[in-house]
Each structure stands twice: as C-alpha cells, then as structure tokens.
C-alpha positions, 0 to 999 in steps of 0.5 A: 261074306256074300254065301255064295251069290251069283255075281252082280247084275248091275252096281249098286249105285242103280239100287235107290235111284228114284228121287222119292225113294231116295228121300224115303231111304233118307227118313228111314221109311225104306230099308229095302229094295227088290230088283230083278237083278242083284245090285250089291254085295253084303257089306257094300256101301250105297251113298245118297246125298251124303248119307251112307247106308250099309247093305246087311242082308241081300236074299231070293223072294218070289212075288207069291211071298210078299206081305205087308210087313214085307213091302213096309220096308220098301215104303208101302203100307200094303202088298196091293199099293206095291204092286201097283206101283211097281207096275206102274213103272214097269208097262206091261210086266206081267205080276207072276207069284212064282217070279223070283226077285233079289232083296237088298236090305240096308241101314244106315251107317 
C-alpha cells in the first residue's frame, strides 16, 4: 500500500515521542508529523498511552511549502510559531524552503 516509498529511516515508535506532542495527538490537535526521515509505513499502527492512531497518508514536502493550514495539524496556529519551535529543538538547522521533509498523517482508530 505504500506506492513506492523508500524503505524506513526509523520506527514508528520515534514518531510522536514528545510528552506535549503525545498529549496534543491524544486531544486530537495533531494529526501530523514532519521528520526528516520516513518513520512509517501507510496502514502502520502508532499506540500512545493505550490509544491507537492509524498512519493514513505519508508524503514529501519541502519547508517553502508549508501554510498555516498545514502546521495546524501539527498543532501550531502558524508557519512562524512551527518554525520557531522546530528550531528550538534543533540548534543551529538551518531553515531552507527548498529542504524536503516526509509527513506522516494519522487518525485515530
């Protein structure tokens, strides 16, 4: 089902690991992940605290293509408030429009 993706970087275990992301995934204020890497396959089964989320969608996008509407599914009102704090985790990354990432979407099952 997965059309064609390059295998996995990592497991999807290291998708949501964060505390406050896994508490915004449980509310359902996140329905999305960017990584740099692919952590899923589609149809693959992430489990926080007891709740399962299904990974529906797993695509390319690079940083020049976020929107608003975009970085609301990870949780942030704004491209300016994601790109802050994804570089506050990440000292020194430089942010590059042309610089690809792999989106991971889910839902709840």
């Amino acid at each position: 089902m997965s059309e064609n993706l390059p295998p996995k970087t990592c497991t999807i275990e290291r998708l949501v690991t964060k505390e406050d992301d896994v508490e915004k995934v449980i509310r359902g204020e996140k329905t999305a992940t960017r990584r740099n890497g692919r952590y899923a396959d589609i149809g693959e089964i992430m489990e926080l605290k007891g709740q399962k989320f299904e990974v529906y969608k797993v695509y390319q996008q690079s940083l020049g293509e976020l929107t608003d509407e975009a970085v609301q599914t990870e949780g942030f009102d704004n491209v300016e408030s994601y790109k802050n704090h994804i570089l506050s985790m990440h000292a020194g990354m430089p942010w590059l429009p042309h610089m690809k990432v792999w989106v991971h979407e889910f839902r709840a099952v």
